[in-house]
ZAFIKOL-940350 format. One line per 3 residues: their letters; for each residue z, x, y of C-alpha. Coordinates in steps of 0.25 Angstrom, whole numbers. Each point is the difference from the previous one (the first is absolute). Layout:
<pts>
a) Z:X:Y  ...
</pts>
This chain:
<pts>
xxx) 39:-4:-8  -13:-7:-5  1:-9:14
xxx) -4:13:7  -13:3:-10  -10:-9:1
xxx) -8:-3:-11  11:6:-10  4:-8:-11
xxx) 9:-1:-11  -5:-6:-13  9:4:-10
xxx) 14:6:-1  9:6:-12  14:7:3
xxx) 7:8:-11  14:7:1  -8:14:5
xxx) -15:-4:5  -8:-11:5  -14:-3:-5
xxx) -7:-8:11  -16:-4:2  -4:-3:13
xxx) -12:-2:9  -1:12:10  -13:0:11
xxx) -7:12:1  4:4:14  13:2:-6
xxx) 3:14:-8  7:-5:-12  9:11:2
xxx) 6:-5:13  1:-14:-5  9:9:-13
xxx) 7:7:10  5:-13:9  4:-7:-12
xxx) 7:10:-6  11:2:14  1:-15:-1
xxx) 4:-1:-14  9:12:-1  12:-4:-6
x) 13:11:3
</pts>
């Protein structure tokens, strides 16, 4: 996913049973909201 978001870049990552905690670096031409949004389809666990 992050392959298609130049300049985006994960620094830190922490998975529990229910959430995920992660801090990442996000460019400014990006909304962070869309960046959210992206993730959240490709992590969606049914």
């Amino acid at each position: 996913m992050l392959k298609s978001l130049p300049g985006c870049e994960i620094i830190e990552c922490n998975i529990q049973i229910d959430h995920i905690h992660i801090v990442m670096i996000i460019p400014p031409s990006y909304p962070v909201s869309e960046i959210v949004g992206r993730m959240k389809l490709k992590l969606q666990v049914n």
